[in-house]
TIKOL-592037 format. One record per residue: residue number from 1; residue in one letter; x, y, z of N, C-alpha, C in turn. Coordinates in pm, 1 decimal, padded with zeros to 6 digits. Atoms other than C-alpha are relative to their C-alpha. Example, Ala and Ser with C-alpha at 12.3 -4.5 7.8 and 13.67 -1.06 7.14 Angstrom:
! TIKOL-592037
<1 "A" <00089.0 -00119.0 00000.0> <01230.0 -00450.0 00780.0> <00090.0 00120.0 00000.0>>
<2 "S" <-00082.0 -00119.0 -00006.0> <01367.0 -00106.0 00714.0> <-00077.0 00109.0 00073.0>>
//
This chain:
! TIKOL-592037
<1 "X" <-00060.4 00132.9 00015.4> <31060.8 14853.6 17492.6> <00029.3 -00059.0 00136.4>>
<2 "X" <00017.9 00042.1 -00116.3> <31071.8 14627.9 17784.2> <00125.1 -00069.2 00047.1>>
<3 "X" <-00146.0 00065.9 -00040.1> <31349.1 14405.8 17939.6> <00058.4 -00107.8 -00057.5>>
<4 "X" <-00051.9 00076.9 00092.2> <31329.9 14103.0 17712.1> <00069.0 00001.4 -00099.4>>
<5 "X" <-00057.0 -00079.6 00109.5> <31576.4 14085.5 17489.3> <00064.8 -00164.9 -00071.9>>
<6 "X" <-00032.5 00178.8 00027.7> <31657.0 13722.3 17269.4> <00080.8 00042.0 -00167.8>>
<7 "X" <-00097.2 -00038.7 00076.2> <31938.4 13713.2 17057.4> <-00001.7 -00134.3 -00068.6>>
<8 "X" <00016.9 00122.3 00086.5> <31813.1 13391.5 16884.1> <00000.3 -00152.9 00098.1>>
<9 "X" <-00038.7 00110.9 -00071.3> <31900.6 13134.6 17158.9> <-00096.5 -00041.9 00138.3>>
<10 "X" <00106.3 -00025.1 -00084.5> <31665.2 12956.3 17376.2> <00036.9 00046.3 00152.0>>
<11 "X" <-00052.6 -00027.5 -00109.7> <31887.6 13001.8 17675.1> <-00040.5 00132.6 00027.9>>
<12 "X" <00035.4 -00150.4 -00055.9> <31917.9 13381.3 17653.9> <-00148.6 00052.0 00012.3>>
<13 "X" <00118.5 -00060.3 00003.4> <31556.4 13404.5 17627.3> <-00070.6 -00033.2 00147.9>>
<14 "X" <00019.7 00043.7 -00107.3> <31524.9 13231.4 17937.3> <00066.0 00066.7 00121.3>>
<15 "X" <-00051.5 -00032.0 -00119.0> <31737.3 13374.0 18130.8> <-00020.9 00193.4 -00005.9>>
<16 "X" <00066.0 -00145.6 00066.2> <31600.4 13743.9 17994.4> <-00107.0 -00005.7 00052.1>>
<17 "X" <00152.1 -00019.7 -00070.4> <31261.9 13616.8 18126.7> <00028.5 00006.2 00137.1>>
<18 "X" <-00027.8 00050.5 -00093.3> <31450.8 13501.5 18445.2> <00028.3 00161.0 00093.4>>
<19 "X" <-00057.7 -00183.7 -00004.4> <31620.4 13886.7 18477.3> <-00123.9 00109.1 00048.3>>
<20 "X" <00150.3 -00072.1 00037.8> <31253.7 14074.1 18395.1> <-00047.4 -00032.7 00140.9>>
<21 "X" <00111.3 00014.2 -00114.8> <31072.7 13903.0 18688.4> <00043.1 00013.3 00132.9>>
<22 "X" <-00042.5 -00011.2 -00122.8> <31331.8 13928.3 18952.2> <00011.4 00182.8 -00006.5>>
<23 "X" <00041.8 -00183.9 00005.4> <31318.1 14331.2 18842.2> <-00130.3 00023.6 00071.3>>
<24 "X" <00156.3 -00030.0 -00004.1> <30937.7 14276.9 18838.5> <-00070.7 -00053.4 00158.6>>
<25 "X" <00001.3 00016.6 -00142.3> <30884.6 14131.6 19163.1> <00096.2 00121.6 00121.9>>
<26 "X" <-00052.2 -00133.0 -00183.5> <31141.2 14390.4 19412.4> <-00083.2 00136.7 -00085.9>>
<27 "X" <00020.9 -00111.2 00085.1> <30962.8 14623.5 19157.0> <-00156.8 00019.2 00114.3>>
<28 "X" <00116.1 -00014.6 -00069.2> <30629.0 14557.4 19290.7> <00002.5 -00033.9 00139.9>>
<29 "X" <00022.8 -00020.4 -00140.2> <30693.6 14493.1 19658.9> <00045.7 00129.4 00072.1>>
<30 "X" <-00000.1 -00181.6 -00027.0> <30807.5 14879.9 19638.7> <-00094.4 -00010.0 00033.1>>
<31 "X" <00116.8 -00083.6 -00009.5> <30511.2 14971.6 19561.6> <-00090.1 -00039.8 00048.2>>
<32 "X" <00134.7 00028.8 -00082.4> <30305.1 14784.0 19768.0> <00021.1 00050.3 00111.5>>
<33 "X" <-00061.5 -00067.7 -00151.6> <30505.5 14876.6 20081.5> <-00045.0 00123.0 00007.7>>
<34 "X" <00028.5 -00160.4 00016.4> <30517.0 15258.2 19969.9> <-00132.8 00012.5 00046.3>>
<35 "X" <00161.9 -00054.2 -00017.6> <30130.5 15251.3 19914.0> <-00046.5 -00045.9 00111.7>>
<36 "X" <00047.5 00051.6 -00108.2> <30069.6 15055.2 20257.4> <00039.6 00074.2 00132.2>>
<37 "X" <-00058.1 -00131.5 -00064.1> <30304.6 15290.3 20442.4> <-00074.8 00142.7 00017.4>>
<38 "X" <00095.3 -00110.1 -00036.5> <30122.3 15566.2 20351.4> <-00115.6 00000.8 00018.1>>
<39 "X" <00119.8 00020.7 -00050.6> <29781.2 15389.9 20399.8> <-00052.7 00019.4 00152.2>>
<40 "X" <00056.5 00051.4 -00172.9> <29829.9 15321.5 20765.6> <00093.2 00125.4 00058.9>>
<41 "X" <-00016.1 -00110.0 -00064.7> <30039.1 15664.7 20823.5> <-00137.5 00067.7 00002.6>>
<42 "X" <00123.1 -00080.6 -00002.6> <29734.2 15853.8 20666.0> <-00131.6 -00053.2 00088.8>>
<43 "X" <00079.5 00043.7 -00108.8> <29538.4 15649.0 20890.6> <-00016.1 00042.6 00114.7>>
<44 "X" <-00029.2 -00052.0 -00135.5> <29675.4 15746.7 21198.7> <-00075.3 00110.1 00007.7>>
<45 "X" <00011.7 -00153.0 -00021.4> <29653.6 16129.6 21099.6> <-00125.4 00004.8 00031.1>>
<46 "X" <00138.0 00004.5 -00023.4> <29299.4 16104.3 21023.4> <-00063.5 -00028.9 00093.1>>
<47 "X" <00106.9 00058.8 -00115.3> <29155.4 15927.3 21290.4> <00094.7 00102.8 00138.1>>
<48 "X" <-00086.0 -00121.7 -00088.3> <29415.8 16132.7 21513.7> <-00086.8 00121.2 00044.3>>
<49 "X" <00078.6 -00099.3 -00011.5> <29183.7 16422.1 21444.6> <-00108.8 -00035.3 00059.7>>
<50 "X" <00157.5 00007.5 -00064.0> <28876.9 16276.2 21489.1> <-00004.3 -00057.0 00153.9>>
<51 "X" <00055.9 00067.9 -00147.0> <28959.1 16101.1 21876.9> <00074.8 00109.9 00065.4>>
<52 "X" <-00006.7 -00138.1 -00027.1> <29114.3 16500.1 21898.3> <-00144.8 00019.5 00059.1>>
<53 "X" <00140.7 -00084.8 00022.8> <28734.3 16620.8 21867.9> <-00048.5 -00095.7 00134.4>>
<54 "X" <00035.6 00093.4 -00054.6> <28605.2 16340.4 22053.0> <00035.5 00050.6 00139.2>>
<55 "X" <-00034.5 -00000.8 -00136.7> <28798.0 16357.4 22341.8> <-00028.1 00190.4 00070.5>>
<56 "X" <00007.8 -00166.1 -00061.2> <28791.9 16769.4 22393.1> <-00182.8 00005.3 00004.7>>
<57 "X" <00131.9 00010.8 -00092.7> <28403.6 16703.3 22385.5> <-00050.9 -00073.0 00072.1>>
<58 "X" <00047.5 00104.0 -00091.5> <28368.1 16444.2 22629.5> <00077.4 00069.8 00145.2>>
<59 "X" <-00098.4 -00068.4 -00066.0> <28647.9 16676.4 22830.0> <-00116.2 00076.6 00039.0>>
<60 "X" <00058.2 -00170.3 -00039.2> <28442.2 16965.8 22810.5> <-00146.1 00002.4 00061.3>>
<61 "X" <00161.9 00020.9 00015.8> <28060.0 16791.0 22852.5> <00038.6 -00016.5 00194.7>>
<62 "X" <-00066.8 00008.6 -00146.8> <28265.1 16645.4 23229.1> <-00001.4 00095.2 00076.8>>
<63 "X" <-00011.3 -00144.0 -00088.8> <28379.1 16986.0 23329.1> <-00136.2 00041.3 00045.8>>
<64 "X" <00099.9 -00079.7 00001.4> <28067.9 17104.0 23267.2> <-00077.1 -00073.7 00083.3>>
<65 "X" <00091.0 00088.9 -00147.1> <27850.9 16846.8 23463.9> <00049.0 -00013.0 00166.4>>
<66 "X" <-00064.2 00001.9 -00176.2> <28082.3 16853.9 23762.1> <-00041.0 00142.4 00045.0>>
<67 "X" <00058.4 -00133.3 -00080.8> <28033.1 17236.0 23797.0> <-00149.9 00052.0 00026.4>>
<68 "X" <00135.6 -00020.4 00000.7> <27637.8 17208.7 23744.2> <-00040.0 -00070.6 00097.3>>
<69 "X" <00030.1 00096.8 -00115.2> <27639.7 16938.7 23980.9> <-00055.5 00036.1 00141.6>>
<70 "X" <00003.7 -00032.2 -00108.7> <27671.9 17151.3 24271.2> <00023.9 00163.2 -00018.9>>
<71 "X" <-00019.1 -00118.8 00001.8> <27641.6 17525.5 24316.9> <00042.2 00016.2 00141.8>>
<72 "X" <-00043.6 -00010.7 -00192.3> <27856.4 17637.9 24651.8> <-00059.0 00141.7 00024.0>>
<73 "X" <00084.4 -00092.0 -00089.7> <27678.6 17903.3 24884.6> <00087.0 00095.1 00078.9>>
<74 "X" <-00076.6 -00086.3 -00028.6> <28020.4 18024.7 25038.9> <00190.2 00004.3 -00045.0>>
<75 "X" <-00115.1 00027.4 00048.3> <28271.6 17993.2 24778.3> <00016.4 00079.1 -00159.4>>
<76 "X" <00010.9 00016.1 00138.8> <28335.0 18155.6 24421.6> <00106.7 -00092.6 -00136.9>>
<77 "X" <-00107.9 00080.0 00041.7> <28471.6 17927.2 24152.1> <00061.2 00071.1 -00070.5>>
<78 "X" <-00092.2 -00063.4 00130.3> <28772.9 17982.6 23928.4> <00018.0 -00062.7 -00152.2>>
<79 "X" <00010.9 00067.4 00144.4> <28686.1 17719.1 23670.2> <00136.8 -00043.8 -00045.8>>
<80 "X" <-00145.3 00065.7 00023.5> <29042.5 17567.9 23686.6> <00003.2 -00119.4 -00059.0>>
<81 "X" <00012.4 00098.5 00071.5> <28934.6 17262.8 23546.1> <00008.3 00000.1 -00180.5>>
<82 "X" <00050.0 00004.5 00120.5> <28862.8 17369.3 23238.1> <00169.3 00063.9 -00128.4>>
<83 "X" <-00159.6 00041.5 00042.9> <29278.5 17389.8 23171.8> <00056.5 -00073.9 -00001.9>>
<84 "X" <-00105.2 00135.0 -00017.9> <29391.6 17092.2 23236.3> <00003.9 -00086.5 -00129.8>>
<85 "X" <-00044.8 00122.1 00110.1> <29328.2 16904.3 22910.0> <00143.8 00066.1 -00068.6>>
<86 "X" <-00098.0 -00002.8 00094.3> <29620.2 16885.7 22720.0> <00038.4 -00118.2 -00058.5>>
<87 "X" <00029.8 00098.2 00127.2> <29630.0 16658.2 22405.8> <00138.6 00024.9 -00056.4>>
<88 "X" <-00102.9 00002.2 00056.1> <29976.2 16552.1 22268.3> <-00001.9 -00111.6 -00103.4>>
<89 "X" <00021.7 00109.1 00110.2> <30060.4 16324.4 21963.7> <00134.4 -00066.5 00006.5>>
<90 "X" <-00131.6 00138.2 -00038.0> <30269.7 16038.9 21962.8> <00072.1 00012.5 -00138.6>>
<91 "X" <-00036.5 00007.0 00164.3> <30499.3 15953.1 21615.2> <-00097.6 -00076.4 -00079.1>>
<92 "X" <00089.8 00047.6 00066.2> <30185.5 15816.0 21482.4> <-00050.5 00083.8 -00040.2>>
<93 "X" <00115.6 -00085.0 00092.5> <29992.2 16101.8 21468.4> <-00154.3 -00024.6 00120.6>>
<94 "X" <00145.9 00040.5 -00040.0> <29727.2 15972.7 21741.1> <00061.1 00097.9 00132.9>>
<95 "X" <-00014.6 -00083.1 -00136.7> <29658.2 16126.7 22074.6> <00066.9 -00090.3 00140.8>>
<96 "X" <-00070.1 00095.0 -00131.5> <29874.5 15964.2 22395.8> <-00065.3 00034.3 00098.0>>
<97 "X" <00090.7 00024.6 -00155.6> <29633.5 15878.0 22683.2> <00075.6 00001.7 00111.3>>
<98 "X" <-00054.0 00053.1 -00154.1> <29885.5 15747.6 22922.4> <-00085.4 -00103.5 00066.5>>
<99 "X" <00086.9 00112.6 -00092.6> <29777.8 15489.7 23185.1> <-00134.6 00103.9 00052.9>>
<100 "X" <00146.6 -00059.8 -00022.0> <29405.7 15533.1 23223.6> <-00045.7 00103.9 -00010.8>>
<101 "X" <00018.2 -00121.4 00083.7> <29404.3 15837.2 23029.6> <00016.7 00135.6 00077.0>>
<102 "X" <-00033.6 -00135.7 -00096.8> <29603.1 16048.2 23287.1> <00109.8 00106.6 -00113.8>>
<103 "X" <-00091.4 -00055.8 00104.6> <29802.7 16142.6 23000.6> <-00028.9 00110.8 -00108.7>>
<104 "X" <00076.6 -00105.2 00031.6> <29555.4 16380.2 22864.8> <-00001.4 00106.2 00081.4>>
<105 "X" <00047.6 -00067.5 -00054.4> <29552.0 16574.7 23102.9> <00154.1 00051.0 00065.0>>
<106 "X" <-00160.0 -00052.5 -00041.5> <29848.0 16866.0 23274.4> <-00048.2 00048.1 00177.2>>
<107 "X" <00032.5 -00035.8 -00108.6> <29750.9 16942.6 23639.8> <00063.6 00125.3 00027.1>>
<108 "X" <-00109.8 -00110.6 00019.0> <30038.5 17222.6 23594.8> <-00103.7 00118.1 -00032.4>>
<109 "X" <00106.6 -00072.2 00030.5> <29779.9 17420.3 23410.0> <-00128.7 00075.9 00074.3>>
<110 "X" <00151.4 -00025.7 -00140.9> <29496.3 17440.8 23679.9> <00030.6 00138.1 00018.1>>
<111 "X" <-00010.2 -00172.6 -00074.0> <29468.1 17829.8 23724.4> <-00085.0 00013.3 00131.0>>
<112 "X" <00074.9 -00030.0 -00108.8> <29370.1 17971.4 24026.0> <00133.3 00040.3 00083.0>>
<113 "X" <-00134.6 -00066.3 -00094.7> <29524.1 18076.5 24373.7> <00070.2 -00137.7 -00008.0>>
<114 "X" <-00077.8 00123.2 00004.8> <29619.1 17713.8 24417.8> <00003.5 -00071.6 -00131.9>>
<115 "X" <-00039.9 00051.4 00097.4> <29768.5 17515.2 24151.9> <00008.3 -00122.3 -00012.9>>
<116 "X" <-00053.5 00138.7 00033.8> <29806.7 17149.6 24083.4> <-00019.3 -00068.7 00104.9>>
<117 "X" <-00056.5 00074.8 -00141.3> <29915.6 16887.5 24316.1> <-00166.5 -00074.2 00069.1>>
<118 "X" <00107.6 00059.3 -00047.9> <29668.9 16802.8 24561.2> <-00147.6 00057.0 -00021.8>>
<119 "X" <00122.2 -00081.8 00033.4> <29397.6 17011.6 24484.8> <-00014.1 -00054.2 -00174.6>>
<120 "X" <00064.6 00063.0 00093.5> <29364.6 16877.5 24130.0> <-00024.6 -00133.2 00065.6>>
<121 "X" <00070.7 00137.6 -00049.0> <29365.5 16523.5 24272.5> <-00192.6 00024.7 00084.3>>
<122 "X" <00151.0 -00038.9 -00122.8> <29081.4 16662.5 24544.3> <-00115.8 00010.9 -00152.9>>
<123 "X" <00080.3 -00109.9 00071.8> <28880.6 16849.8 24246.8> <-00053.1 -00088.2 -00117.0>>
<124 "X" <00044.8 00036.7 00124.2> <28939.0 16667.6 23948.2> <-00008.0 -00167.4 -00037.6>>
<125 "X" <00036.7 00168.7 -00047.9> <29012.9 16276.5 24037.9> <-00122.2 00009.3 00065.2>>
<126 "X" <00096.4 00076.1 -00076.2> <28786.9 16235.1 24321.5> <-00102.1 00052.0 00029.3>>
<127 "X" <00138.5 -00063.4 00015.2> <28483.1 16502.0 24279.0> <00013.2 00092.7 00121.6>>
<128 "X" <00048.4 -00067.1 -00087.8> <28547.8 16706.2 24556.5> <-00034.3 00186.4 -00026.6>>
<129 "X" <00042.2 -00114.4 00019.3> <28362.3 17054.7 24552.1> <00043.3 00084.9 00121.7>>
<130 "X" <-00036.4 -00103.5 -00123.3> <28625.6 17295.5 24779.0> <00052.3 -00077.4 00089.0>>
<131 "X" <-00024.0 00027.8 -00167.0> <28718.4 17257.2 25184.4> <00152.2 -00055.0 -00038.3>>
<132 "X" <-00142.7 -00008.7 -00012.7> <29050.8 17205.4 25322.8> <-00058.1 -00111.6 00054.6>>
<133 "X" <00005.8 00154.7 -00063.2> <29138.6 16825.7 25433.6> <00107.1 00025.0 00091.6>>
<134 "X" <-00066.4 -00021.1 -00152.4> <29383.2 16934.7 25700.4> <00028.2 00139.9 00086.1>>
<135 "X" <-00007.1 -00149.5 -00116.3> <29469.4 17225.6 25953.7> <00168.0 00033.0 00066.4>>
<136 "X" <-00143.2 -00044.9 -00070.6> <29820.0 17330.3 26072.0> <00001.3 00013.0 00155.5>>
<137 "X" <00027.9 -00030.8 -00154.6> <29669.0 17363.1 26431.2> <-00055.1 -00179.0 00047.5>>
<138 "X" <00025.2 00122.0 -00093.6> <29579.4 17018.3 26429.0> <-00168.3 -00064.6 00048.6>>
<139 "X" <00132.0 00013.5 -00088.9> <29195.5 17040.2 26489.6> <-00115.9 -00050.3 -00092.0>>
<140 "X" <00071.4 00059.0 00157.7> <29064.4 16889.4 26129.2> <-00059.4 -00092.2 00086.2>>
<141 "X" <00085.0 00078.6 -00052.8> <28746.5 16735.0 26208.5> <00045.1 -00188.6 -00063.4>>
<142 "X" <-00017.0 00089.7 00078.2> <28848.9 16444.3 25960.1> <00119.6 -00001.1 -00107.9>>
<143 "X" <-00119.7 -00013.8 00068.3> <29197.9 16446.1 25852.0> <-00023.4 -00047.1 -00157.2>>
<144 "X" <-00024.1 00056.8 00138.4> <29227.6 16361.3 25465.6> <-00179.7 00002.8 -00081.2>>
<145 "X" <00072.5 -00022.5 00104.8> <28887.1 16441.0 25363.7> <-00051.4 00152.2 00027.5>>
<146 "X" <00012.0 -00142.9 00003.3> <28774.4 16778.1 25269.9> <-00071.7 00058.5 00080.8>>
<147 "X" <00114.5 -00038.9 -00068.0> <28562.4 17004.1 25519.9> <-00012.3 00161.7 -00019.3>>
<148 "X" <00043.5 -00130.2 00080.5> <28412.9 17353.5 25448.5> <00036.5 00082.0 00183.2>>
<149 "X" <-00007.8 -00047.6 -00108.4> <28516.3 17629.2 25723.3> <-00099.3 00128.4 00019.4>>
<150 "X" <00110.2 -00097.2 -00017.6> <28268.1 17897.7 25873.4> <00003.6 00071.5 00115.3>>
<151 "X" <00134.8 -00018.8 00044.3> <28141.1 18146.0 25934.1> <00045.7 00059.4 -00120.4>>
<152 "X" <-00087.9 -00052.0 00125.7> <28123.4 18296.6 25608.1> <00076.6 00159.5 00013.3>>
<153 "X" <-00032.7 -00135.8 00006.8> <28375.7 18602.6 25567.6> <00128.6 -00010.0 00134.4>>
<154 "X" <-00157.7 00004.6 -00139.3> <28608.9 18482.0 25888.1> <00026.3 -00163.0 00041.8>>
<155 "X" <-00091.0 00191.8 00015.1> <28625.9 18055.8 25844.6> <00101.9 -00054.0 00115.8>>
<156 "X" <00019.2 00090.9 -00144.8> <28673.5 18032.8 26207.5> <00031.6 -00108.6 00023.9>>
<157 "X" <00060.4 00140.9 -00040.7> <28551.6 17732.6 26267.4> <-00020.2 -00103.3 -00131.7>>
<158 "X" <00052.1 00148.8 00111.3> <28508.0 17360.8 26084.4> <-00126.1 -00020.8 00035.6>>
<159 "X" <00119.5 00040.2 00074.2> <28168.7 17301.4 25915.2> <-00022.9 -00064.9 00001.2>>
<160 "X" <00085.6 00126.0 00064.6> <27999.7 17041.2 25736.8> <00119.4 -00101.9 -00062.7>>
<161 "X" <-00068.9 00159.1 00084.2> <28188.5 16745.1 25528.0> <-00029.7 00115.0 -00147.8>>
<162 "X" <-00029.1 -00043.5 00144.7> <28272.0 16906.7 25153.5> <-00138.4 -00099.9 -00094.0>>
<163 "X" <00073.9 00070.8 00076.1> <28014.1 16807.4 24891.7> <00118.9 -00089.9 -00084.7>>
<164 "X" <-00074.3 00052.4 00085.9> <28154.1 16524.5 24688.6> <-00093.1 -00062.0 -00122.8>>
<165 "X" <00092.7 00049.9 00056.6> <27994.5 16444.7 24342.3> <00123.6 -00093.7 -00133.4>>
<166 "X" <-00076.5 00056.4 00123.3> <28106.6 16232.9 24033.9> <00099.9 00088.1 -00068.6>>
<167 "X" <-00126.8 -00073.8 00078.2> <28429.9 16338.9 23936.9> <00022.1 00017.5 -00186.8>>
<168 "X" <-00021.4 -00001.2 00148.6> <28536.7 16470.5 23576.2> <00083.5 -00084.1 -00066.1>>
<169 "X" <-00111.1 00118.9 00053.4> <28803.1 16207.8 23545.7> <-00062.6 -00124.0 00027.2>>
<170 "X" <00073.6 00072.0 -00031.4> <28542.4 15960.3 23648.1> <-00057.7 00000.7 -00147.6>>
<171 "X" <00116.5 -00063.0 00106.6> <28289.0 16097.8 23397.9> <00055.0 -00054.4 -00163.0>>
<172 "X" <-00095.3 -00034.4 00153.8> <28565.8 16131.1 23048.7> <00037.7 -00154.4 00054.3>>
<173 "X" <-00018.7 00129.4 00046.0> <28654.6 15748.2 23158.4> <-00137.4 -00102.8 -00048.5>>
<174 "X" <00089.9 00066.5 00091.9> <28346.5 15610.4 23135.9> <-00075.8 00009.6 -00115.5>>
<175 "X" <00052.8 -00060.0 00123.3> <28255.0 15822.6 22842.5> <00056.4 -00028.5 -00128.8>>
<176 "X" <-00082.2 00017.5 00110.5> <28544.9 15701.7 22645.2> <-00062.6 -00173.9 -00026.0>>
<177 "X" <00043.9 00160.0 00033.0> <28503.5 15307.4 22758.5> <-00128.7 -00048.7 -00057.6>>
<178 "X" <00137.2 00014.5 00042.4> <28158.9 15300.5 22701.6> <-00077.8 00015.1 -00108.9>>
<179 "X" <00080.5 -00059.4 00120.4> <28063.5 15538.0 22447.8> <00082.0 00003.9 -00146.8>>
<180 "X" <-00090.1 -00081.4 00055.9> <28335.9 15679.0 22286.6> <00071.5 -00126.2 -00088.6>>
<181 "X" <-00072.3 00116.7 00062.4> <28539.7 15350.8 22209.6> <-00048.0 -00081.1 -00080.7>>
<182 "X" <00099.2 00061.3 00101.6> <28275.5 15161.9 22002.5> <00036.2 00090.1 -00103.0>>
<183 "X" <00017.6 -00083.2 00130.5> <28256.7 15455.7 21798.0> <00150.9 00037.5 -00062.4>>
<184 "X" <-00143.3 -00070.3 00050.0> <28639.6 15536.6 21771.0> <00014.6 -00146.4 -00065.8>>
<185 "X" <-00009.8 00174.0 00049.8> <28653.1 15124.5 21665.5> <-00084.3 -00017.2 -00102.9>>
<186 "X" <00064.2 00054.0 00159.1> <28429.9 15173.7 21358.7> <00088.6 00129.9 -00047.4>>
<187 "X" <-00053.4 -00116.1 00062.8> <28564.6 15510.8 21294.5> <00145.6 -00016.6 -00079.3>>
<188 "X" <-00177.0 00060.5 00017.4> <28937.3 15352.4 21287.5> <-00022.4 -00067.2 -00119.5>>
<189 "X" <00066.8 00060.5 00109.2> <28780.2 15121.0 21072.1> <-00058.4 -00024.3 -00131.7>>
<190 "X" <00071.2 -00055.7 00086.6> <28619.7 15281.7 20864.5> <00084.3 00086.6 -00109.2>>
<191 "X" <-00119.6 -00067.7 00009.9> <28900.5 15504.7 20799.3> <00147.1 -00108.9 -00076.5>>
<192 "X" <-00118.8 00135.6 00003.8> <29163.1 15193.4 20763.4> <-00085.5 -00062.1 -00200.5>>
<193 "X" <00057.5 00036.8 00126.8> <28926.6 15078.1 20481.3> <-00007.3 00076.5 -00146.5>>
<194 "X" <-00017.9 -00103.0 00114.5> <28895.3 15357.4 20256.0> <00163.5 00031.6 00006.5>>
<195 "X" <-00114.0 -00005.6 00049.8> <29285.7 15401.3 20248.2> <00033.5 -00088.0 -00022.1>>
<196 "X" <-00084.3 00107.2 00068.5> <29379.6 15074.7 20185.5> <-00079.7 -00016.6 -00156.7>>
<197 "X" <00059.5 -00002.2 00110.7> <29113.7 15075.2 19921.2> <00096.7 00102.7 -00111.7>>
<198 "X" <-00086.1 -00117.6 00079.9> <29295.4 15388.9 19763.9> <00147.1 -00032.7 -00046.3>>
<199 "X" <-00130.9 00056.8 00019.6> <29646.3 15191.6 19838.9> <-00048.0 -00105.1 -00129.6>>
<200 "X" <00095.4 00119.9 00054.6> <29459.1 14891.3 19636.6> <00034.6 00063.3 -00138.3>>
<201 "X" <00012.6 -00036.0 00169.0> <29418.4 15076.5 19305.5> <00082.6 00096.0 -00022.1>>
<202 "X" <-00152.3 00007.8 00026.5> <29730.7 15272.9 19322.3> <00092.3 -00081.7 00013.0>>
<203 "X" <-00054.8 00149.1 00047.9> <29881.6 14945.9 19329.4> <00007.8 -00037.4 -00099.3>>
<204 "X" <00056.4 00060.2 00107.1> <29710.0 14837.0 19064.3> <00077.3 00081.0 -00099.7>>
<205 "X" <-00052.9 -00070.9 00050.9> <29789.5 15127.3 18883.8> <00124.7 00028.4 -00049.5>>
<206 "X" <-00185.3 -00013.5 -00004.7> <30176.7 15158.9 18945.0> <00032.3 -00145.4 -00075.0>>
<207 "X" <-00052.8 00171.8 00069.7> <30192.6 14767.6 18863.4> <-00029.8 -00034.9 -00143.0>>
<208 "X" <00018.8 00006.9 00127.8> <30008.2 14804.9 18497.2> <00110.4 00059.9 -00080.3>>
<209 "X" <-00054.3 -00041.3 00015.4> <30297.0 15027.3 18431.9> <00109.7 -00031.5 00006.0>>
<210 "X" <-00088.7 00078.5 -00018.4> <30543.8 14841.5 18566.1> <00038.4 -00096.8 -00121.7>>
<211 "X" <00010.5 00158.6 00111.1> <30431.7 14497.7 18338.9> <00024.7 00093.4 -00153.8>>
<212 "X" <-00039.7 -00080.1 00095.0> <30443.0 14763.2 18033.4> <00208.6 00024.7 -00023.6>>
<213 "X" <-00110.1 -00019.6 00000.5> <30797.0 14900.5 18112.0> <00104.5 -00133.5 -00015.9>>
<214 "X" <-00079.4 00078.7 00004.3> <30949.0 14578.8 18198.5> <-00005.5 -00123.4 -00065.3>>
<215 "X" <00051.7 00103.4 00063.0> <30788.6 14317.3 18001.8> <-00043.9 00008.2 -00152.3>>
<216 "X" <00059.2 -00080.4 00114.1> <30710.6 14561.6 17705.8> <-00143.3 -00051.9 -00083.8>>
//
């Protein structure tokens, strides 16, 4: 039985219909909210995962081209790069870049003898492969950029100029702007569509039920 209720008089029947629809209306902007709420949370999550995947292989394809780039002749590596991502989630549910997607990444992490600091900048910003950029004695061929010391086994003496090749933080930006972002922009999309669709006809659904209950 529903909410109308007429006790013979045209008034009360009016104001019984008047009652019903102000139920029936905050009734249904519940449930549109509810179901839109959880459209565009479950949104987040989802696509959350997938620019997860995304980004740890565009991370990992970087690493990997920077160390193929260049093989060194009097150095062995420690593959410290290949710690630094670290992927956190915001209250959405998505992954937090930070400004220009330094926010992915922990420099803290970097294993090896040296740690962090300037040597990720050297390594993993600006491509450099090794060498020390200054000297405590003062005799750095080229203060502030890297140079390789020799001979091998007693590093004596300053060398050559450090190889420098396309950096991995170079690499994972233009891989995101370029490639990556088109595809995360249908994916979002794509994603956004099929849950509101789902919100759509549980809507529908909840509201046939509604007009039943309150309208009998």
């Amino acid at each position: 039985m529903g909410m109308l209720v007429w006790n013979g008089s045209y008034e009360d029947l009016i104001k019984s219909i008047e009652r019903a629809a102000e139920v029936y209306k905050e009734a249904v902007f519940n449930v549109a909210k509810e179901k839109a709420d959880k459209a565009i949370a479950e949104t987040y999550r989802e696509f959350g995962q997938y620019q997860r995947q995304i980004i740890i292989d565009i991370f990992n394809n970087a690493v990997n081209q920077f160390y193929t780039s260049y093989k060194p002749d009097f150095y062995e590596r420690e593959y410290g790069l290949r710690d630094v991502l670290n992927l956190e989630y915001d209250d959405r549910g998505l992954i937090f870049t930070g400004n220009n997607n330094r926010g992915i990444f922990d420099e803290g992490k970097m294993h090896g003898d040296r740690k962090g600091g300037d040597l990720f900048n050297k390594v993993f910003i600006q491509g450099w492969h090794g060498g020390a950029e200054s000297s405590y004695r003062g005799d750095h061929p080229e203060p502030g950029i890297p140079y390789y010391r020799k001979p091998v086994g007693y590093y004596t003496y300053w060398g050559r100029r450090s190889v420098q090749t396309e950096s991995p933080y170079d690499i994972i930006n233009e891989e995101l702007e370029y490639g990556a972002v088109p595809n995360m922009r249908a994916k979002l999309q794509a994603i956004l569509d099929k849950k509101c669709k789902q919100a759509e006809n549980e809507i529908l659904k909840e509201v046939k039920i509604l007009q039943k209950n309150i309208f009998g």
